[in-house]
N, C-alpha and C positions, 0 to 999 in steps of 0.2 A: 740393808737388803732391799729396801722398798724403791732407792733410788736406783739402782741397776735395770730394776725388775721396767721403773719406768721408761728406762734408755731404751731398753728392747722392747717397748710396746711402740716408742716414736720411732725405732726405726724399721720394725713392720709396717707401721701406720705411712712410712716414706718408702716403703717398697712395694706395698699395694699401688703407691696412685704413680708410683714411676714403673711399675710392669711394661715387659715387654711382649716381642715377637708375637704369639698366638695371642693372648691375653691384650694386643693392643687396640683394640677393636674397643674393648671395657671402657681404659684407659681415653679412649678419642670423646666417647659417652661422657664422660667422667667430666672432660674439658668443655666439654659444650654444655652440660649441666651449671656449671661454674658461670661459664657466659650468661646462661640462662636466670640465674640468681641475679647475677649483677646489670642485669640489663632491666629485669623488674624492679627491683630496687632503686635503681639512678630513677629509671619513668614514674615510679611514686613519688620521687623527691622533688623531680622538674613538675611533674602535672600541679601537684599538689602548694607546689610553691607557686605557680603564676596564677593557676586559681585563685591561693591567698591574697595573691599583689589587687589580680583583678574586682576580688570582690572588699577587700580597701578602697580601691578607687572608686568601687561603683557606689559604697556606704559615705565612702566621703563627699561623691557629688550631690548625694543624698541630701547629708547632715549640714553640705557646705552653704546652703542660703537657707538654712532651718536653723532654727534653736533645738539643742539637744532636748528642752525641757519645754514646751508650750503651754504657756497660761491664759485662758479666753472665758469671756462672760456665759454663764452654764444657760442663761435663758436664750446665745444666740445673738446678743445684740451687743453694745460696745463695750470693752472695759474698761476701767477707768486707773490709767497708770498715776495714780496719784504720788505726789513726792516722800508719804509717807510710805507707801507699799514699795516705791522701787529703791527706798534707803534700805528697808527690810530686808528684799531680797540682794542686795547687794553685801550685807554683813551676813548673809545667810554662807557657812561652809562650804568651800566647793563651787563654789560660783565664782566663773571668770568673767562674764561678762553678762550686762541684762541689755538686752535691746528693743526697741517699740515697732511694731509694725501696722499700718492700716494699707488694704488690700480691698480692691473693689475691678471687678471686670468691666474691661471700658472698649472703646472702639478707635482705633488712632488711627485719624487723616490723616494724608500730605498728599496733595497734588489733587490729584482724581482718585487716588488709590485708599482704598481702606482697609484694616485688616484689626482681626479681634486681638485681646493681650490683656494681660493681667498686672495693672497697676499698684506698686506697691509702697508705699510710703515707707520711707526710713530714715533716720538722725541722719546727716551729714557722716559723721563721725563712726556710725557703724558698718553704713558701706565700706569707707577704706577699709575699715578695720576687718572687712570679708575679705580673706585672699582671693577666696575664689572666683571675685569680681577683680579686684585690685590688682593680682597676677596675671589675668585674662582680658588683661583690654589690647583691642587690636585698632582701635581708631577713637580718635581724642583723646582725652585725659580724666582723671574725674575732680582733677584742683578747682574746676570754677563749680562742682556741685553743691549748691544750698546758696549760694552768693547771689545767683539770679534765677530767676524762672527757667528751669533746665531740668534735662533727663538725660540717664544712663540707658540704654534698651541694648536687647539681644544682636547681635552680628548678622543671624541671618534675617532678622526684622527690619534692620536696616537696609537689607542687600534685597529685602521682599519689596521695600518702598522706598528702594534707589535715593536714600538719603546721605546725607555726608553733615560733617561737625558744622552747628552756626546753622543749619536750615530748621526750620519752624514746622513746625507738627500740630494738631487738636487733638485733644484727648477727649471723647464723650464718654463721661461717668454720668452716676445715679446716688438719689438719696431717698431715702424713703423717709419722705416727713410722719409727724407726730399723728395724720388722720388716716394714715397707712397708704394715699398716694405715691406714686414715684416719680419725681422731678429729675429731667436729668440735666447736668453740668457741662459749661464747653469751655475748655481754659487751653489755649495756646502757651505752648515752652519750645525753648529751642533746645535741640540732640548737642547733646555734648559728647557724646563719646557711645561705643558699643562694647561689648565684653565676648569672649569665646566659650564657654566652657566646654563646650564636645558636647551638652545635653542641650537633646534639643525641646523640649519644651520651657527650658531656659532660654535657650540662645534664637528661639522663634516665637516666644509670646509673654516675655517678662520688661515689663518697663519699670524702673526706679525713677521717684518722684519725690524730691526732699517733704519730709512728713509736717511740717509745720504749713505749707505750702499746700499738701492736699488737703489736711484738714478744714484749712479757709476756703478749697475751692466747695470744699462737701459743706460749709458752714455747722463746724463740729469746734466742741472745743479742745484747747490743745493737748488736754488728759486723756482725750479717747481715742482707743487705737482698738484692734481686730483683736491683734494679739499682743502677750509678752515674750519673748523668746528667749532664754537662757543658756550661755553655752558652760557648760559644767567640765571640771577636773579633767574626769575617768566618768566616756559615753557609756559604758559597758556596765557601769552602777545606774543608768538611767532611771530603770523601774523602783528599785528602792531611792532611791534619790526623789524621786518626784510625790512615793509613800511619806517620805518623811519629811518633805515640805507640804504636803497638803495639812499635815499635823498639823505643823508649825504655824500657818498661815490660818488654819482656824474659822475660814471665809466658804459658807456655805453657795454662796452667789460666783465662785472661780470653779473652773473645772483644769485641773492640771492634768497631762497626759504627755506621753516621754516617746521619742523616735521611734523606739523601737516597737510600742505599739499603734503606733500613727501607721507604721510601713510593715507588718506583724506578718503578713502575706509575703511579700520580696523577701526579708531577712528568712522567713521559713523555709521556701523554697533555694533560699542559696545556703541555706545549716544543710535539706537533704540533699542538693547536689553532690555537695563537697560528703556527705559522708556515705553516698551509695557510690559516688567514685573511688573511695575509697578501699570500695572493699571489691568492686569492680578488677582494681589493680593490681591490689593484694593476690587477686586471683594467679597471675604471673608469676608471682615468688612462688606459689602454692604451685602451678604446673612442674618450674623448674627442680622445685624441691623433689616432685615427683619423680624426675629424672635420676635424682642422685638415688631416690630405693631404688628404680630397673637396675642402674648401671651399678651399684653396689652389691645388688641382688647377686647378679647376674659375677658379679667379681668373688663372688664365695663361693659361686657353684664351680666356678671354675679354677679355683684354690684348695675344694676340696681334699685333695692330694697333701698340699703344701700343708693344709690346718692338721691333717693325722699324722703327718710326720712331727711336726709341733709338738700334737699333746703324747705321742709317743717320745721323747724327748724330754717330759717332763714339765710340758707347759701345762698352769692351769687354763682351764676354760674363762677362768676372768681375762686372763692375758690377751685372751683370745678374742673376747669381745670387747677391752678396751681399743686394742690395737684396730682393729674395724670400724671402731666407734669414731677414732679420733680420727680415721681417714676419709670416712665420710662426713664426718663433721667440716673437716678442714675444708674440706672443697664449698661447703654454703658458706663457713664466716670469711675466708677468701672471697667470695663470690661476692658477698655483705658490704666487706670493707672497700673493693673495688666500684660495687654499685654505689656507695657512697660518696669516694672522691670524685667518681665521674660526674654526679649528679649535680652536687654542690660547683663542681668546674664550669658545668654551664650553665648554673642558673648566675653564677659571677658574671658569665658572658653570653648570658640571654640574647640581650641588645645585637651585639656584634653578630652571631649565627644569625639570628630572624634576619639583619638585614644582608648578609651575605645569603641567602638560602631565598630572598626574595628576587637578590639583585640576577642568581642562576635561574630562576625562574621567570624573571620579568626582563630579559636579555633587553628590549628595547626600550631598558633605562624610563627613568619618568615620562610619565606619558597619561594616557587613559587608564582609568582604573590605580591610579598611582595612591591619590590620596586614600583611598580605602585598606589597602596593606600597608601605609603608615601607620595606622592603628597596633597593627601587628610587631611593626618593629619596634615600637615603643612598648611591648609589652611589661606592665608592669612585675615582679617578682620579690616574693615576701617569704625569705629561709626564715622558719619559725623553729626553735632550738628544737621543743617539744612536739613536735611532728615529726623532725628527723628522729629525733629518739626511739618514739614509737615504732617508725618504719623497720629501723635499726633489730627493736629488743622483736618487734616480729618475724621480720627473716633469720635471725638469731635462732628463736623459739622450733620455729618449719625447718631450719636445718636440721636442728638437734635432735628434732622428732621425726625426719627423713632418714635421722643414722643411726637411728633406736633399731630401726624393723632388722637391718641388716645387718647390722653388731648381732643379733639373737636368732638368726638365723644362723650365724658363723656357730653356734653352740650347740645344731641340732647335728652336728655332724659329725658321726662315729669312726673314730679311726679305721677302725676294721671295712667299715664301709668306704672310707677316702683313700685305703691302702686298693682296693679291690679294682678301682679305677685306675691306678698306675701302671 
């Protein structure tokens, strides 16, 4: 009995949203509510996904000439990478890589020209091993780095001091001797090459300096470096990760501290971005959903007729508010499922629209202002399974609670009263 019962409730539920002639006004509502679901739902999934890509890119250019994990002497002064502390941290779990850094702000000639930049010492061996140096070179190479008196520097530091690969530079650095004076250092290298990364106080004031090299110019010895930088597994365990090496390590003279509260500020502000945009957007599912109680409402007032001839007929009142239920249901998981494939369709072809939607906009092709909406078309985009989920099981939830009001409404309506109206 139960399955018949259900045929006739789906095919009330397909005669409500297929209504015609007078009733199709309802009906037009009904479509455009649909639209309205699925157009908020595609825009949480697109916003929400280039956000994600964007603020990956922006954490990775962060983390990309940083160690996930920073180890530095607690009183301020040098640490001492001793061979027994960096075999330690290198058998320590989780650690992919440990790297040396010594760092001092210095002033780099060439020609007449000078300009400030931050000197950084590092292994040979660890530079390459930075993509984000090692992917981003746009002039030289870094093959002859550590073999002679050389440096790597930013692109646009280069292009500040109209330098080119093989020309000669001075770096003035400083040491603070042992009576607290400050002595400072002049040590000529030649530019071997520049790097890109799109950040600019990377790619405008960072110079790489093989670290055995700085060390003797600063007359230090070869154990002392600023920092130790470790790049770890999984960034995301940092804070524990950096708890449970300080255990380890045992050394009241180290101060361990991890990205994320180095950068505690930026990372914060981009957790509330993404998640008052989110609900900023949600907003939209929530309008359209509104739509479907008018237009549902509005679809029983004007059925009232058709609902008393029903329950005089022998329908129950459940019949009566499933059948309602499922048809304005249907219009938001429709709406749902739509706003989904649409969503995920261009965030697949992000790339291709931004640059078509620029090139309608920028009719006279490259030119001025070109390189600045390249940023745009290269947008990154990061589909994260459980974000669409969420998005999903919410417009799901606002339908189902958009087609509550009007299913029970269909119930308050007495034949005698709906006959009266015919």
């Amino acid at each position: 009995m139960s399955s018949p019962v259900r045929a006739v409730e789906r095919w009330l539920a397909w005669r409500y949203l297929a209504t015609r002639q007078r009733e199709g006004f309802v009906s037009f509502i009904a479509i455009f509510s649909l639209i309205g679901v699925a157009l908020g739902v595609a825009t949480l999934i697109i916003v929400l996904s280039v956000m994600g890509g964007f603020r990956q890119q922006l954490l990775g250019r962060i983390i990309g000439l940083n160690g996930h994990i920073v180890i530095t002497a607690r009183d301020g002064g040098m640490a001492q990478a001793t061979p027994e502390l960096l075999a330690k941290l290198k058998a320590f779990p989780g650690v992919r890589a440990v790297n040396l850094t010594l760092e001092r702000q210095a002033l780099v000639t060439a020609g007449n020209q000078t300009r400030g930049a931050l000197v950084r010492g590092v292994r040979p061996e660890d530079l390459q091993a930075k993509e984000m140096v090692a992917k981003t070179m746009v002039h030289g190479d870094l093959g002859a780095f550590g073999t002679r008196p050389g440096v790597v520097i930013g692109e646009r530091l280069r292009q500040a001091l109209n330098l080119r690969a093989g020309d000669k530079i001075t770096l003035v650095t400083h040491r603070v001797n042992d009576n607290g004076t400050i002595s400072p250092r002049y040590s000529d290298y030649e530019v071997l090459g520049s790097f890109l990364t799109k950040r600019y106080e990377f790619d405008n004031g960072l110079v790489f300096v093989p670290l055995p090299m700085l060390q003797d110019d600063l007359e230090y010895g070869h154990e002392a470096v600023s920092s130790i930088d470790l790049d770890i597994a999984d960034p995301a365990t940092a804070p524990q990760f950096a708890e449970d090496l300080r255990k380890a390590l045992g050394r009241d003279n180290l101060r361990v501290a991890h990205w994320l509260g180095l950068n505690a500020r930026f990372v914060g502000a981009l957790q509330v971005e993404r998640v008052m945009m989110f609900i900023i957007l949600t907003l939209i599912v929530v309008v359209a959903a509104m739509n479907v109680v008018a237009s549902f409402t509005m679809l029983v007032r004007v059925k009232r007729g058709s609902i008393a001839i029903l329950r005089t007929m022998g329908a129950t009142p459940g019949t009566i508010v499933r059948a309602f239920f499922l048809s304005a249901a249907a219009v938001g998981l429709v709406g749902t499922a739509v706003g989904t494939g649409l969503g995920l369709l261009v965030c697949a072809n992000m790339q291709g629209i931004a640059h078509l939607l620029v090139l309608l906009t920028n009719a006279g092709g490259p030119g001025a202002g070109w390189s600045e909406v390249e940023f745009i078309t290269s947008a990154p985009v990061r589909v994260q399974p459980a974000e669409v989920l969420s998005i999903i099981a919410i417009a799901i939830l606002l339908s189902l609670a958009a087609a509550a009001y009007p299913a029970w409404r269909s119930t308050r309506v007495e034949p005698v009263e709906g006959l009266r109206h015919e």
